[in-house]
C-alpha positions as CSV (number, residue, x, y, z in Angstrom):
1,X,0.0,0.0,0.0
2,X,3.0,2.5,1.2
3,X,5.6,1.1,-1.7
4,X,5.8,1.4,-5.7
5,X,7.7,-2.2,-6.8
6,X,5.4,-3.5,-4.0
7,X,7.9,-2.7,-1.0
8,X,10.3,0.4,-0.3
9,X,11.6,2.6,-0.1
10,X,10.6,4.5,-3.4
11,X,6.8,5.8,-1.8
12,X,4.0,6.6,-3.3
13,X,0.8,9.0,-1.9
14,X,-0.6,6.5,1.0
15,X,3.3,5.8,1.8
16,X,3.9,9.9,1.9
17,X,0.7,10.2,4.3
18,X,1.5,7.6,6.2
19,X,5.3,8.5,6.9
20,X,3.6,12.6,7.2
21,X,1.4,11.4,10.0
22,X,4.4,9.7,12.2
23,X,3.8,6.1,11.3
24,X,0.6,5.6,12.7
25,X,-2.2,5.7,10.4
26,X,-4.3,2.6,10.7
27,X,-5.2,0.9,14.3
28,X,-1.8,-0.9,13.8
29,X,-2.3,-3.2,17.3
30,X,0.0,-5.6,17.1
31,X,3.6,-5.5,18.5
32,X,4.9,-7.9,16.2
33,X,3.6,-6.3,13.0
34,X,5.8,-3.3,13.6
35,X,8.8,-5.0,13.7
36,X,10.2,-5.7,9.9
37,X,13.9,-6.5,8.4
38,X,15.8,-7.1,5.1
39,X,19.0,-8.9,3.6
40,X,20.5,-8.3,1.0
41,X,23.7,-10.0,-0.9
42,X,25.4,-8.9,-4.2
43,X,27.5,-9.6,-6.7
44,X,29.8,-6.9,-8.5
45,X,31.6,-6.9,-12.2
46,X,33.7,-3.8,-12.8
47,X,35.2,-4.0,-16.7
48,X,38.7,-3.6,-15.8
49,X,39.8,-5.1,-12.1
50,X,41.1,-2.6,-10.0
51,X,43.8,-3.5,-7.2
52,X,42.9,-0.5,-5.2
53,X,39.5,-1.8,-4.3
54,X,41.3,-4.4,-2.4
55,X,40.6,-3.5,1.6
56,X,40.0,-5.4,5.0
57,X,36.5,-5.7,3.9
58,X,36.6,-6.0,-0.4
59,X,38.8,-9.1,-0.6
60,X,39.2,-8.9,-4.7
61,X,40.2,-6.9,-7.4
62,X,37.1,-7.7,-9.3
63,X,34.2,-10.2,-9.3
64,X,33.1,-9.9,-5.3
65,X,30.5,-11.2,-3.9
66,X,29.0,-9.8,-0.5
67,X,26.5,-9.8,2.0
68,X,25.2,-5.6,1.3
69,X,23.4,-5.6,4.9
70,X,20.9,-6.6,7.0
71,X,18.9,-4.7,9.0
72,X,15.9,-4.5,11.9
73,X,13.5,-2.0,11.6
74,X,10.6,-0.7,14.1
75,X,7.8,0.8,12.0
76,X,4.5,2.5,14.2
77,X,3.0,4.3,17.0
78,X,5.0,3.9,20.0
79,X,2.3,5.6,21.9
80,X,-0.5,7.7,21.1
81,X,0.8,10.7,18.6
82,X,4.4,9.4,19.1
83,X,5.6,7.2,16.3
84,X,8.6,5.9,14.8
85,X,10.9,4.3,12.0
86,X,14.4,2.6,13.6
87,X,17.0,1.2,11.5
88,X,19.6,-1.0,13.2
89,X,21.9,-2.3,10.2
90,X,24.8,-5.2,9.5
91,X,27.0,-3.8,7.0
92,X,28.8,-6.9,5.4
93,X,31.3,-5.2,3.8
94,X,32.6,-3.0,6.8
95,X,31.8,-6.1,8.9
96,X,30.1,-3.6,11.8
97,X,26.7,-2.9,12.7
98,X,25.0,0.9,13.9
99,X,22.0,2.6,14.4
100,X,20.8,3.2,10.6
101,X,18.1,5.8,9.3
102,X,15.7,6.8,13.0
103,X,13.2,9.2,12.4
104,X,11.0,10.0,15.6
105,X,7.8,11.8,14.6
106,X,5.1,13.5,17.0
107,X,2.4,14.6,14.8
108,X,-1.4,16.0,14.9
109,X,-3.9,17.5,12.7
110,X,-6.6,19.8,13.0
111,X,-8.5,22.4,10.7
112,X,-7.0,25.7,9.6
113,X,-9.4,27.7,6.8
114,X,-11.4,25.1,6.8
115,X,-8.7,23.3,4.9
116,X,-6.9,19.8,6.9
117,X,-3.9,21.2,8.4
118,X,-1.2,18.2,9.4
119,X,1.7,19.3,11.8
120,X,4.2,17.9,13.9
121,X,7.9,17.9,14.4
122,X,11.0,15.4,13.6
123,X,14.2,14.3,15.9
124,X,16.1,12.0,13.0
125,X,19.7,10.8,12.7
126,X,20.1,12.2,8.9
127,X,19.6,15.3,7.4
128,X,16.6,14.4,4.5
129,X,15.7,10.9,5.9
130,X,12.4,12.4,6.7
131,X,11.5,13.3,3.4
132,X,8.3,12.3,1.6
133,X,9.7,12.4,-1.9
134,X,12.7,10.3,-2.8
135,X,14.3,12.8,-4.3
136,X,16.7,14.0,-1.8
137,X,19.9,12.6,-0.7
138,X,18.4,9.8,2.0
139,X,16.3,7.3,0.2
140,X,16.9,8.5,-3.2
141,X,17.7,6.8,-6.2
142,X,19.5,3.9,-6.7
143,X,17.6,2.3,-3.9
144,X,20.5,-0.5,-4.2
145,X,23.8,0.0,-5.0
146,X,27.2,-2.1,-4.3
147,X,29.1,-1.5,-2.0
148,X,32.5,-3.2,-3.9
149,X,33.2,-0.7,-7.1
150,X,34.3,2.6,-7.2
151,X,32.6,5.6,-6.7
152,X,32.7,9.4,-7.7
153,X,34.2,11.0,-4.9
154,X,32.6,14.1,-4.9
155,X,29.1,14.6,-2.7
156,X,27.1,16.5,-1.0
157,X,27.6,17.8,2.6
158,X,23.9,16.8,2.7
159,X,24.5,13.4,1.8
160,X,27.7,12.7,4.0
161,X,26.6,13.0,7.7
162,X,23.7,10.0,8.3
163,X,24.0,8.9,11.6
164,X,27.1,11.5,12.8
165,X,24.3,14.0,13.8
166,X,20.9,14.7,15.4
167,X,18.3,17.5,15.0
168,X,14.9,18.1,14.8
169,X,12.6,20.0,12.3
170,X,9.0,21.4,12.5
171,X,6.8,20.5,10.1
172,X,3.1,21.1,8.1
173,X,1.2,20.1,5.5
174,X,-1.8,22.3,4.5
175,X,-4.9,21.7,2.6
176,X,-3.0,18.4,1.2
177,X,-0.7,20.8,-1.2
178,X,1.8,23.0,0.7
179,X,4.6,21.2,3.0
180,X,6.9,23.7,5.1
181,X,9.7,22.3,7.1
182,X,12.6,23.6,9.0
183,X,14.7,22.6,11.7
184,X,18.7,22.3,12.8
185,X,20.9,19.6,13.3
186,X,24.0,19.2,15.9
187,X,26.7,16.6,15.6
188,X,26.3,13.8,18.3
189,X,29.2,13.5,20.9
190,X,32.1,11.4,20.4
191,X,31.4,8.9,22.9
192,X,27.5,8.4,21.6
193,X,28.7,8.5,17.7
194,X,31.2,5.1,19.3
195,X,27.7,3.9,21.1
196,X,25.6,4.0,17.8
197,X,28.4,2.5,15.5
198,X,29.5,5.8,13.9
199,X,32.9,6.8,15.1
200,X,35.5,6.9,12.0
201,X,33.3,5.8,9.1
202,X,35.2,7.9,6.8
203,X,37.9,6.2,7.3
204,X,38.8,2.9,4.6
205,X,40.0,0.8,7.3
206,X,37.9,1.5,10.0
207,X,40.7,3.0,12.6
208,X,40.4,4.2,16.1
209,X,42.0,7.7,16.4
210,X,40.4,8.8,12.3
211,X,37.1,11.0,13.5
212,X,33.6,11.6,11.8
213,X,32.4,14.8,10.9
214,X,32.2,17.7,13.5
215,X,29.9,20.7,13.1
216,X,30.4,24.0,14.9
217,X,27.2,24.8,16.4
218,X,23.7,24.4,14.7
219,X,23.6,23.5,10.9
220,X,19.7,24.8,9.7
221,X,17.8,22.8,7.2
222,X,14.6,23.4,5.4
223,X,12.1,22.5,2.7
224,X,9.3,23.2,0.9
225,X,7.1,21.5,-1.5
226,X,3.8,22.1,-3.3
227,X,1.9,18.5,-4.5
228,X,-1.5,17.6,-6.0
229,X,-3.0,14.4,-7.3
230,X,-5.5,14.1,-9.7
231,X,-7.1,11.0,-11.8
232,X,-4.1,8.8,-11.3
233,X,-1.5,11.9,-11.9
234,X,0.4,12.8,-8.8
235,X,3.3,15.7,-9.2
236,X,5.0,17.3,-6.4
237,X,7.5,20.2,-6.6
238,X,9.7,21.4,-3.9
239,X,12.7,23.2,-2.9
240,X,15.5,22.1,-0.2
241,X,18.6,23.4,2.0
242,X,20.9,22.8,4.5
243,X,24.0,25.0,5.7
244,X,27.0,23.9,7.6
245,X,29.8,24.9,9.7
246,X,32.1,21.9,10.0
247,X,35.7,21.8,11.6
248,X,37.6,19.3,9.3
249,X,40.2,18.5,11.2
250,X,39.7,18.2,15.3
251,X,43.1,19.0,16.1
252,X,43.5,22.3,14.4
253,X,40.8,24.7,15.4
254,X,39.0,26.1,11.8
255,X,36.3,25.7,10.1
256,X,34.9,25.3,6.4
257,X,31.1,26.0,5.7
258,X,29.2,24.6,3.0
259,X,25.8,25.8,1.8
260,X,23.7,23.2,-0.1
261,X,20.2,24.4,-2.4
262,X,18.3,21.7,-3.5
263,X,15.3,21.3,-6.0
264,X,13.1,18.8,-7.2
265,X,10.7,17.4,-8.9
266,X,8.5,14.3,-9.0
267,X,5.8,12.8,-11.5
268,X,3.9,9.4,-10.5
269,X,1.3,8.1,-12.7
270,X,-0.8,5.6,-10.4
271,X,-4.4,5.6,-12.4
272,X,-3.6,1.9,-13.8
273,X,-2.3,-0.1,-10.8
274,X,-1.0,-2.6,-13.8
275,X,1.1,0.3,-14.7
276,X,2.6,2.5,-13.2
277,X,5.1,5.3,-14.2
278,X,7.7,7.5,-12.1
279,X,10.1,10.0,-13.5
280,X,12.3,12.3,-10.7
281,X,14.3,15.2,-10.8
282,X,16.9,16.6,-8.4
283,X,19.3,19.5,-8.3
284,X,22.1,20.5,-5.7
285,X,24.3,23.1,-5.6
286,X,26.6,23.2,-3.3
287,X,28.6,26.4,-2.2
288,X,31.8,25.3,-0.4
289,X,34.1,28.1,1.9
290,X,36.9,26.1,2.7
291,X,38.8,28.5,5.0
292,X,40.4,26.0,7.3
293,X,41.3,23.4,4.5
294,X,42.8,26.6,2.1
295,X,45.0,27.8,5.6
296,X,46.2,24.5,5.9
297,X,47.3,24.6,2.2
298,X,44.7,21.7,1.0
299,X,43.1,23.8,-1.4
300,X,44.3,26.6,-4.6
301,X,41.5,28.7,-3.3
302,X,38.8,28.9,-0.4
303,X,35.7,29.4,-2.5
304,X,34.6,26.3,-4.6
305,X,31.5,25.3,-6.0
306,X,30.2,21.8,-7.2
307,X,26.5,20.9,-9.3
308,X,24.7,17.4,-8.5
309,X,21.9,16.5,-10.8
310,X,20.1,13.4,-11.0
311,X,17.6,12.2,-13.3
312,X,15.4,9.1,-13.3
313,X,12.6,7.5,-14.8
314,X,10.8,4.0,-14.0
315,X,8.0,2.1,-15.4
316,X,6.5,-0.7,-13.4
317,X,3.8,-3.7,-15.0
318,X,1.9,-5.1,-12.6
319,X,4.2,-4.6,-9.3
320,X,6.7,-7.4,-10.8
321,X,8.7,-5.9,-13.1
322,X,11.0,-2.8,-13.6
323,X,12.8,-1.1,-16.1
324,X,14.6,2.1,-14.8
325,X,17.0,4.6,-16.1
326,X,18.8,7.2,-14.3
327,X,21.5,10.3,-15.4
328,X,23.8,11.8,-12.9
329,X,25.9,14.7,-13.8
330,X,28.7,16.4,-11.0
331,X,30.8,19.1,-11.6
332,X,32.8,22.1,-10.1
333,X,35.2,24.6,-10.8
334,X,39.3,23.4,-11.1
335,X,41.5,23.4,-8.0
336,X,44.9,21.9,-8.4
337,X,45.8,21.1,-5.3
338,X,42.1,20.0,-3.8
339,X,41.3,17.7,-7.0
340,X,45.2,17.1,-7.4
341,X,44.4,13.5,-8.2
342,X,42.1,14.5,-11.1
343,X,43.8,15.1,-14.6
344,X,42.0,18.2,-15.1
345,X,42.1,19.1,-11.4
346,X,38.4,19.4,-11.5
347,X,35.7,17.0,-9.5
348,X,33.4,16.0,-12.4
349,X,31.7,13.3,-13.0
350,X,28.9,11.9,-15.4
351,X,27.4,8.2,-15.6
352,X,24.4,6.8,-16.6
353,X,22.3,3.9,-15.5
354,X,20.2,1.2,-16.7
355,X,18.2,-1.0,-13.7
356,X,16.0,-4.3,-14.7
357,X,14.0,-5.2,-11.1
358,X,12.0,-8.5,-10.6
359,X,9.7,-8.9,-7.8
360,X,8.4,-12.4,-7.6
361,X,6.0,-12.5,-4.5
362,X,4.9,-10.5,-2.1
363,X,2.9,-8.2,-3.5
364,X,-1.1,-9.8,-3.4
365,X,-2.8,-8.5,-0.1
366,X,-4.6,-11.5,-0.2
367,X,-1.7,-14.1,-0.2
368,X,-0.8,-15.7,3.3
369,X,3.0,-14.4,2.4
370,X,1.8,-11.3,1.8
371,X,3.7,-9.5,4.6
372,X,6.2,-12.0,5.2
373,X,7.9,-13.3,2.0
374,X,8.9,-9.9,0.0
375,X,11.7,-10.6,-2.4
376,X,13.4,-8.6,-5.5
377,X,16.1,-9.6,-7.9
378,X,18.0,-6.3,-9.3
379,X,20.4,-6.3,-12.3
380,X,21.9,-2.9,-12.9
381,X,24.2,-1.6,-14.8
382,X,26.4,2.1,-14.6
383,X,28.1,3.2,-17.2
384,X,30.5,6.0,-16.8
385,X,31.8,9.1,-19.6
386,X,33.4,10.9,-16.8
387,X,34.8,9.6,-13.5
388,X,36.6,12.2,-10.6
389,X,37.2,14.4,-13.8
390,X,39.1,12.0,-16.4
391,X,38.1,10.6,-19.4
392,X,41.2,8.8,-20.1
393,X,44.2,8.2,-18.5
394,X,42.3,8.3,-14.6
395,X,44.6,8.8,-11.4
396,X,48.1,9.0,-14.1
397,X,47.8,5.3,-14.5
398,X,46.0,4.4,-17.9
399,X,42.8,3.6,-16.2
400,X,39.6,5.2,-18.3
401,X,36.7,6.4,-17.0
402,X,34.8,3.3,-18.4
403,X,37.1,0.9,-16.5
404,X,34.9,1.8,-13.6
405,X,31.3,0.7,-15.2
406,X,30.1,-1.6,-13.4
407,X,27.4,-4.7,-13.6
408,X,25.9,-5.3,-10.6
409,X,23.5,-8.3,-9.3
410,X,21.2,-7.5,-6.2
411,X,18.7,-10.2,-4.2
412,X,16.9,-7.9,-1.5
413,X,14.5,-10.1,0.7
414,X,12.2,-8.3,2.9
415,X,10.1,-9.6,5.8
């Protein structure tokens, strides 16, 4: 009822309702039925092996096989207004588990205009994992991706924090058509980022005295989105931001800030449950003053900016099968010394993606499996013009961009 591809985490209206009212829609009386998980394995084909993939946790060059994650989620009211999604996830890969994607909702609703007027407020673990829309940087597109193949380096601040901090936002919905949100988020303390699994994720091989991300003070995010459904046709359009003050390095005091404005767009076409088509749009630019890392001579210049845009369109028969194709585009001004590993010293990036899903079971209400046995088998396929800005001759070893395309095999079971 929540899910296109008949489970998650790509939503459709009822899924955006129900996440808007905290999880509790529906008398939702059972313990157990809140309580949900998923596995998933993989297996990764990059078209040139790469030694440098090679790390405590990717034991080959080419051709691994791994267990993604698993995870345990709590979905529902806790009590009264008060609901909640909790992620507690296995990463196979990094061979560790933490607290995943939490988002804590108190919520109500009452009459304003004589229009419905939803309100309530947020505490969550990642900037954007309470968004409705799938367009942002938590729970956006590809909703599976591996875990053993290279990667554009560059990303948004947005994108890079899940987990590291905590905040809350205030939020409404009125008359069905205008969201507002806003709200601030504060980096969690060392010892509690060590409690929830966090400490020194950015580091490759997982070491004790490499730290996460610290923000000076209060980093504010908002959004706003207009939406309306009609005869099947469902389009929402919205706008996004989040600005941060971040301290790169703990032992030196400075700080760089970085300012990210988002947009996005979203078309679902839900009139023929047999058919069903999606097409997205999202748009980040991010404005970076990197004070601290330009004093400590890691950067030509302290002012950079860097584009993210991301396309994708998906057509689904009959909740069983998917065809999907996405665009991704990144780039930003030239910096010798902070892209000093790019041949043209710039950060840019473009690939595009081509995703066939298969759901088997799982999707008729009716069926005694129905909530029980949810499975998907995901072949996908990115294929790269650009990669950390080379087109030939990547990193001043002969390695192309395409080298890095990669075919990747997903099974995703869901209970």
């Amino acid at each position: 009822m929540c899910h296109t591809q008949a489970f998650g985490p790509n939503l459709n209206p009822y899924g955006r309702e129900f996440k808007l009212h905290g999880y509790i829609n529906g008398s939702n009386d059972s313990q157990l039925s809140r309580i949900s998980g998923m596995a998933e394995g993989s297996v990764t084909n990059l078209k040139r092996d790469d030694p440098n993939l090679i790390t405590n946790y990717v034991p080959n060059a080419n051709n691994n096989v791994v267990l993604d994650q698993a995870s345990i989620f709590y979905g529902g009211r806790i009590i009264e207004r008060l609901g909640a999604l909790i992620q507690t996830t296995y990463n196979g890969p990094q061979n560790r588990f933490w607290v995943d994607n939490t988002d804590i909702r108190i919520t109500d609703e009452n009459e304003f205009f004589d229009q419905e007027f939803e309100y309530g407020v947020s505490f969550n673990n990642n900037p954007s994992s309470q968004d409705l829309w799938n367009t942002t940087p938590a729970w956006g597109f590809p909703y599976a991706s591996s875990q053993a193949t290279n990667t554009p380096a560059a990303k948004p601040i947005l994108s890079s924090l899940g987990g590291q901090v905590g905040g809350a936002t205030l939020y409404n919905m009125f008359a069905d058509t205008l969201y507002l949100e806003a709200g601030a988020y504060s980096s969690f303390a060392k010892y509690a980022q060590k409690g929830m699994g966090q400490w020194s994720i950015a580091s490759p091989n997982y070491t004790a005295n490499s730290g996460s991300v610290k923000l000076n003070g209060g980093a504010p995010y908002w959004r706003i989105a207009l939406q309306k459904e009609w005869m099947g046709h469902y389009v929402s359009l919205g706008h996004f931001g989040f600005n941060a003050v971040v301290q790169p390095d703990a032992t030196i005091l400075g700080y760089d800030k970085y300012t990210d404005l988002g947009t996005d767009f979203n078309y679902q076409y839900l009139g023929d449950p047999k058919n069903i088509y999606e097409f997205k749009a999202s748009y980040i630019r991010e404005h970076q003053q990197l004070t601290s890392t330009f004093n400590q001579g890691n950067a030509a210049q302290p002012n950079q900016q860097l584009g993210f845009l991301g396309l994708n369109g998906m057509y689904t028969y009959d909740q069983t099968y998917s065809a999907v194709f996405g665009y991704n585009h990144i780039y930003g001004n030239a910096d010798s010394i902070l892209y000093s590993s790019s041949p043209s010293n710039r950060p840019n990036s473009e690939y595009f993606t081509f995703e066939i899903d298969y759901i088997p079971f799982g999707k008729t209400t009716g069926s005694s499996l129905g909530s029980y046995m949810n499975l998907k088998f995901t072949a996908q396929y990115i294929a790269y013009t650009m990669f950390d800005g080379a087109v030939k001759n990547y990193d001043g070893t002969g390695r192309n961009a395409s080298d890095n395309n990669t075919l990747y095999f997903n099974g995703w079971y869901s209970f």
